[in-house]
C-alpha positions as CSV (number, residue, x, y, z in Angstrom):
1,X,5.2,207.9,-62.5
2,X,3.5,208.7,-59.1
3,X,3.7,205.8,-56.8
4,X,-0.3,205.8,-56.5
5,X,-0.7,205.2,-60.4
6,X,2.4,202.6,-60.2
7,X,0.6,200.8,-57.7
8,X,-2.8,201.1,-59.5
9,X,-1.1,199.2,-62.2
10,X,0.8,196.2,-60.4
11,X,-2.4,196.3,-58.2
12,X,-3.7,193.0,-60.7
13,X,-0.2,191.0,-61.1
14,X,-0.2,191.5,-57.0
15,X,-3.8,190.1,-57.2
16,X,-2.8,187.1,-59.5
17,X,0.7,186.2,-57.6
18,X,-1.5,186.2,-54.5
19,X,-3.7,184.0,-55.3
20,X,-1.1,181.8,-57.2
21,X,0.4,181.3,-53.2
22,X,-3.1,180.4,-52.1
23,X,-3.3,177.5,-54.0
24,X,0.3,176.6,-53.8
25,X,-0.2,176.5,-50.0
26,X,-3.9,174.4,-50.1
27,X,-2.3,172.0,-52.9
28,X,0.7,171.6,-50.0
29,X,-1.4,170.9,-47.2
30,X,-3.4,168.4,-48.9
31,X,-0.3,166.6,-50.2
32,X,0.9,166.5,-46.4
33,X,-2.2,165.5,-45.4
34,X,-2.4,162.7,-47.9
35,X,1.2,161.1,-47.3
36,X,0.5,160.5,-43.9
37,X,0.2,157.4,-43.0
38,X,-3.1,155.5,-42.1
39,X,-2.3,155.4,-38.1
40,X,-2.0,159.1,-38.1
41,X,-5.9,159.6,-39.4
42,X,-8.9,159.9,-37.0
43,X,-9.8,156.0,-36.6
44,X,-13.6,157.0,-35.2
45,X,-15.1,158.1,-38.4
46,X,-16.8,155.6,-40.5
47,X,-16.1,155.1,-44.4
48,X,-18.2,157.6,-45.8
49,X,-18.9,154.8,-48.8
50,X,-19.2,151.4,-47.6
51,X,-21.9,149.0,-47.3
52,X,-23.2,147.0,-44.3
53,X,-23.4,143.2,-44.0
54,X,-26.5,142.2,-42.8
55,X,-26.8,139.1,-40.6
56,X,-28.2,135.5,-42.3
57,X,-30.4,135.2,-39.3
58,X,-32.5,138.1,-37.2
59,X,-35.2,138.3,-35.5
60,X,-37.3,141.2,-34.2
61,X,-39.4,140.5,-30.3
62,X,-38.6,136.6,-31.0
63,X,-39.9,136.8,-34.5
64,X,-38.1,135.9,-37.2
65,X,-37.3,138.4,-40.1
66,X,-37.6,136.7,-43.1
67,X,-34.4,138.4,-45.1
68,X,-34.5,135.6,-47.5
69,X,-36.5,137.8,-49.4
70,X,-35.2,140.5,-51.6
71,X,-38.1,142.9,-51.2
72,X,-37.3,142.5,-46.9
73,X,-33.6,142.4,-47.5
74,X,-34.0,145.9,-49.1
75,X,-36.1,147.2,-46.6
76,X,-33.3,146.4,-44.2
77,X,-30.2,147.5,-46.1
78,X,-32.5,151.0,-46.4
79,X,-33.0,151.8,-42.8
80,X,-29.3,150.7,-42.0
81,X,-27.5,152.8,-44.3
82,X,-30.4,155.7,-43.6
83,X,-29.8,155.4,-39.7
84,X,-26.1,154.1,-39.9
85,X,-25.1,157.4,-41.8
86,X,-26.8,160.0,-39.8
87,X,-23.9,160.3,-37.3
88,X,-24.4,162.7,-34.6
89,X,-28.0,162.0,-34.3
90,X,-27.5,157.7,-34.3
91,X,-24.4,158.5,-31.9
92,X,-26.2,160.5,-29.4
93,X,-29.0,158.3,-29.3
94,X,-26.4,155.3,-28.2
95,X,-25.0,157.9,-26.2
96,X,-28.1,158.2,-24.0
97,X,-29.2,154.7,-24.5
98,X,-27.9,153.0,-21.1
99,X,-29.9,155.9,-19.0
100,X,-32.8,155.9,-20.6
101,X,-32.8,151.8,-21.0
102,X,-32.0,151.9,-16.9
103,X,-36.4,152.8,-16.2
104,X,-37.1,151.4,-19.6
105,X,-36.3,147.7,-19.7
106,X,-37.8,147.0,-16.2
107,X,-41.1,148.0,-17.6
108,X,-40.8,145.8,-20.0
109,X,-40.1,143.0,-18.4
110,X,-42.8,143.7,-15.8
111,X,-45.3,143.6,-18.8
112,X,-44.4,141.1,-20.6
113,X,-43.4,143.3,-23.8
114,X,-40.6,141.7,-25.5
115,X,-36.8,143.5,-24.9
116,X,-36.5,145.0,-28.2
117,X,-39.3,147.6,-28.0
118,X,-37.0,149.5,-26.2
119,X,-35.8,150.1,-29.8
120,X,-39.4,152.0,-30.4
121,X,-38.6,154.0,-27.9
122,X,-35.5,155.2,-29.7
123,X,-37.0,155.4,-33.2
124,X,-39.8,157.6,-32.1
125,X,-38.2,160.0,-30.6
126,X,-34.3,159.7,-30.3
127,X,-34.7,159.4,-26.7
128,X,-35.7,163.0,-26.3
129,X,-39.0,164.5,-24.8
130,X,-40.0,166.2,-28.2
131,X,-43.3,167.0,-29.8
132,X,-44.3,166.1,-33.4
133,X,-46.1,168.0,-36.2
134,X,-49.3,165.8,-34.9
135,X,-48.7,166.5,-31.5
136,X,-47.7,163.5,-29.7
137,X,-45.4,163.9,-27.3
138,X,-42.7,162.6,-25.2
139,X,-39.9,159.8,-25.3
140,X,-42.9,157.3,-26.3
141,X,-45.1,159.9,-28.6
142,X,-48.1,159.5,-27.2
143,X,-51.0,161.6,-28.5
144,X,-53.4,163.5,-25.5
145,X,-56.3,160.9,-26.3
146,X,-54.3,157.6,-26.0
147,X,-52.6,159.0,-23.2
148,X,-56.1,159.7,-21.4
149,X,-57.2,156.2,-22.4
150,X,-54.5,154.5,-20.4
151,X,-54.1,156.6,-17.1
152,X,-52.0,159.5,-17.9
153,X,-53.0,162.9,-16.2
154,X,-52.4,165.5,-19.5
155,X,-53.2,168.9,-18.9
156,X,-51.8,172.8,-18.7
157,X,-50.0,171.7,-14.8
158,X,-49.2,168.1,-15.4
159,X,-48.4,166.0,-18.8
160,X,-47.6,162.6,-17.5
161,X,-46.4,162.1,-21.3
162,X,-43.4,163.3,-20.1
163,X,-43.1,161.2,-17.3
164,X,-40.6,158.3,-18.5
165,X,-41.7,155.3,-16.3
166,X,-45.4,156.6,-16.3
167,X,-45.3,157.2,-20.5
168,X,-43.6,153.9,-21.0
169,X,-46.3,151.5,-18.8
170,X,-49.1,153.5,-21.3
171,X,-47.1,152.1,-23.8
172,X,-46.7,148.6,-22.7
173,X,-50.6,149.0,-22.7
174,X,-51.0,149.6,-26.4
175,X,-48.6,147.1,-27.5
176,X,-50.5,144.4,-25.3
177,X,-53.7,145.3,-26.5
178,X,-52.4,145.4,-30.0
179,X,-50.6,142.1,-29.4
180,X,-53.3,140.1,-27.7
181,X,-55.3,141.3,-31.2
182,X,-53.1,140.5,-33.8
183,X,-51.1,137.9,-32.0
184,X,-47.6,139.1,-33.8
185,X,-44.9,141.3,-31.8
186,X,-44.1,142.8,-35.6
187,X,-47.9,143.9,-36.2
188,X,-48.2,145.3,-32.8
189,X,-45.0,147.6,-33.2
190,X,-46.6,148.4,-36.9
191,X,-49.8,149.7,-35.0
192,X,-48.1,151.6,-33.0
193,X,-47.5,153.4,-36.4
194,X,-50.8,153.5,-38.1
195,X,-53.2,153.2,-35.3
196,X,-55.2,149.5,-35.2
197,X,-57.6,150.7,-37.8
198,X,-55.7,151.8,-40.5
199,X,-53.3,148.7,-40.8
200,X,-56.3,146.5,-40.0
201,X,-58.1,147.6,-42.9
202,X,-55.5,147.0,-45.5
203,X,-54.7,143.8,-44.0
204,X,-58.3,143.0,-44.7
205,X,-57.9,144.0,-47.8
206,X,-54.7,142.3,-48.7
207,X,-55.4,139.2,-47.1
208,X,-52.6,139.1,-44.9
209,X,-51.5,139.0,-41.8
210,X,-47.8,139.3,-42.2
211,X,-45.9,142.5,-41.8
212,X,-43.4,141.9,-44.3
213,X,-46.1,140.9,-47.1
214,X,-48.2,144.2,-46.6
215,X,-47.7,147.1,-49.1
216,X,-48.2,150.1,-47.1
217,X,-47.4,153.5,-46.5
218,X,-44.1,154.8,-46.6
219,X,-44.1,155.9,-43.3
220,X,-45.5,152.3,-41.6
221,X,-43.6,150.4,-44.4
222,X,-40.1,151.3,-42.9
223,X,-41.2,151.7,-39.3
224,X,-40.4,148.0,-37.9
225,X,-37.6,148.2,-40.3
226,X,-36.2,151.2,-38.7
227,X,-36.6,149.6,-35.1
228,X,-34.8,146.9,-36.1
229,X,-31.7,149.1,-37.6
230,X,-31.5,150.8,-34.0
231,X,-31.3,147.2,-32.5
232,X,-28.7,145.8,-34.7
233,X,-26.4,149.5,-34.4
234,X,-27.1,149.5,-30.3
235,X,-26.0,145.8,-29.6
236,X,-22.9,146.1,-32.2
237,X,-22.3,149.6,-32.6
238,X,-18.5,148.7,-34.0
239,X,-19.8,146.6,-36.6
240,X,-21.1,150.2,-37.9
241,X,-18.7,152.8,-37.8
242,X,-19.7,153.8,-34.1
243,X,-16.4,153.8,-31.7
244,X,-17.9,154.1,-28.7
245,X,-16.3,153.0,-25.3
246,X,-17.8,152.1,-22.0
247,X,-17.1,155.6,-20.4
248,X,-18.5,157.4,-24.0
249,X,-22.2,156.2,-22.6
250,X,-23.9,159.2,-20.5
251,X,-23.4,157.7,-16.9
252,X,-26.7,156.3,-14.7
253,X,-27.7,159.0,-12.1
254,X,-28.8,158.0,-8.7
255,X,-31.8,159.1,-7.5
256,X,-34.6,159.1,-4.9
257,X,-38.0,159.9,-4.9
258,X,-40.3,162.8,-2.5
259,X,-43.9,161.9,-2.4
260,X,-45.9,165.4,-2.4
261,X,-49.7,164.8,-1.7
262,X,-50.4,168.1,-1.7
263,X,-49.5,170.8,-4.1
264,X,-46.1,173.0,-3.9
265,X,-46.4,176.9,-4.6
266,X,-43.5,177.6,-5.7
267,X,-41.1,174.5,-7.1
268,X,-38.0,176.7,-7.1
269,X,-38.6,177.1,-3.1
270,X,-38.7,173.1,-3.1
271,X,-36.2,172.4,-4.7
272,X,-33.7,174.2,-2.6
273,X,-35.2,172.8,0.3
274,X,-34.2,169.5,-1.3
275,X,-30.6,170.5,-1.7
276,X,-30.8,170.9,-5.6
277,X,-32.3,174.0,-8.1
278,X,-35.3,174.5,-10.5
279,X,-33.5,173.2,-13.3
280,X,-32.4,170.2,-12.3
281,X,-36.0,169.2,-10.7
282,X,-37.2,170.5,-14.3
283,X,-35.0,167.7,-16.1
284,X,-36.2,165.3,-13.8
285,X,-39.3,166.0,-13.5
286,X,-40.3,167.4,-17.4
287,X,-44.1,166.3,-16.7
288,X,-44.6,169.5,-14.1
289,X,-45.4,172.1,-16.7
290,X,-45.4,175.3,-14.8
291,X,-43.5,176.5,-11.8
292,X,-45.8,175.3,-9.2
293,X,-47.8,172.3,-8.3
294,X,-51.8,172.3,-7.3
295,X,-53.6,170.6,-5.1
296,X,-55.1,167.3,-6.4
297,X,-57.1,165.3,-4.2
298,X,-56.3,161.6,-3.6
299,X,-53.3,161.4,-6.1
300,X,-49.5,161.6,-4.6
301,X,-46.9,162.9,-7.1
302,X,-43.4,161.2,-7.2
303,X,-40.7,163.9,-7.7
304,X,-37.2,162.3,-8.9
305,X,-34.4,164.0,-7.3
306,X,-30.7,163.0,-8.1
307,X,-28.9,161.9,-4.6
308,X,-26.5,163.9,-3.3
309,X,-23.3,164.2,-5.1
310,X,-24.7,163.0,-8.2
311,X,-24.4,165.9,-10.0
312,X,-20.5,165.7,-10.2
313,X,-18.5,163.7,-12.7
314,X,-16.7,161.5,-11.8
């Protein structure tokens, strides 16, 4: 017999044996992987199956949340398992958190706003300058008319929406007005949601006044919910499966501001005469849109620069 045709015929007992030692070898390394012992595991991934406790007591912006009550308690255990699940994303928000809460929490304070709306900030938009479907935009998601309503310059050159400190006081604005209104921290977060009108009219129309008694939308139903999910994983992040150490926290950047009252023609020129580069003036400064600045009469620009040195970990 030619060794081709003897070949041909062992060719599917070769086939079979082989893949008789490819399960051999998978069904090895899962036994070794099995017998080792607990302290030899990862320890900084969550069960993949367990529950949360929730707390007896909570309270969102100094308002109690009545979790007493099934439907609420729901709610809760929802956005918790929803948020406390979706790992890199819930991670990486904490991850940013302490930078971005540096220019936030001042802001707040300054206002008036209650501490925990920084937790908005992270719901809407995981900390990131993105753009929604609706096209709101920013940190804050602010859409172009309610931007223009409360000071921002929006516009092809400059979208203030993008400006952290700037977007953040617009916010402070809504919530006030919303707040001043409604006279409940929980309703004002929920209009920031649904707009005054909407949840207006259906509290009209349900005779209430109390978030947690209004049937609404999916959407505005599990907003404050979710708000309060980020507050409970961001203040105890171990109680949820989240590791994280002091030096896991993106660091604080020191910087300084350049006033520019008139415009710059070419922002890659500026910012090597500032001892940086276009892309780290960019990341500062996402609100300049194009690669150069116009004039604008009467109005000084504040361009965020990272002191020198900054750049370097560490």
């Amino acid at each position: 017999m030619s060794q081709d045709r003897l070949i041909f015929k062992l060719r599917p007992f070769l086939c079979f044996t082989g893949a008789l030692l490819v399960v051999g070898l998978l069904f090895s390394t899962l036994s070794f992987t099995g017998n080792q012992s607990s302290t030899s595991m990862p320890s900084r991934m969550p069960s993949m199956n367990q529950s949360f406790s929730l707390p007896e007591k909570l309270d969102f912006a100094g308002e109690a949340v009545p979790l007493g009550n099934f439907d609420t308690r729901e709610s809760l255990d929802k956005e918790m398992l929803v948020n406390g699940y979706w790992h890199s994303r819930t991670l990486m928000v904490l991850k940013k958190s302490k930078r971005y809460f540096e220019t936030i929490e001042p802001i707040l304070k300054k206002y008036g706003v209650p501490d925990d709306f920084k937790y908005l900030a992270m719901a809407e938009s995981g900390l990131e300058n993105v753009v929604s479907p609706a096209k709101a935009v920013g940190v804050w998601q602010i859409l172009e008319s309610t931007a223009k309503e409360y000071g921002l310059e929006v516009n092809t050159l400059v979208d203030e929406r993008y400006d952290l400190a700037k977007s953040t006081e617009a916010a402070c604005k809504y919530l006030l007005e919303s707040y001043h209104k409604y006279g409940s921290w929980t309703i004002a977060a929920a209009t920031y949601n649904a707009g005054r009108g909407g949840l207006e009219n259906q509290m009209n129309k349900q005779k209430t006044s109390n978030y947690y008694d209004l049937l609404l939308n999916d959407e505005t139903a599990r907003y404050v919910f979710r708000l309060i999910a980020h507050k409970l994983i961001t203040e105890n992040p171990s109680d949820y499966g989240f590791q994280i150490e002091d030096n896991d926290y993106y660091p604080l950047i020191a910087t300084h501001e350049v006033a520019v009252d008139k415009g710059i023609e070419n922002i890659a020129d500026f910012a090597l005469e500032h001892a940086t580069n276009y892309k780290i003036i960019k990341q500062f400064n996402p609100w300049l849109r194009q690669n150069y600045l116009p004039d604008h009469p009467n109005k000084v620009y504040r361009i965020v620069i990272p002191d020198e040195g900054e750049r370097i970990i560490q």
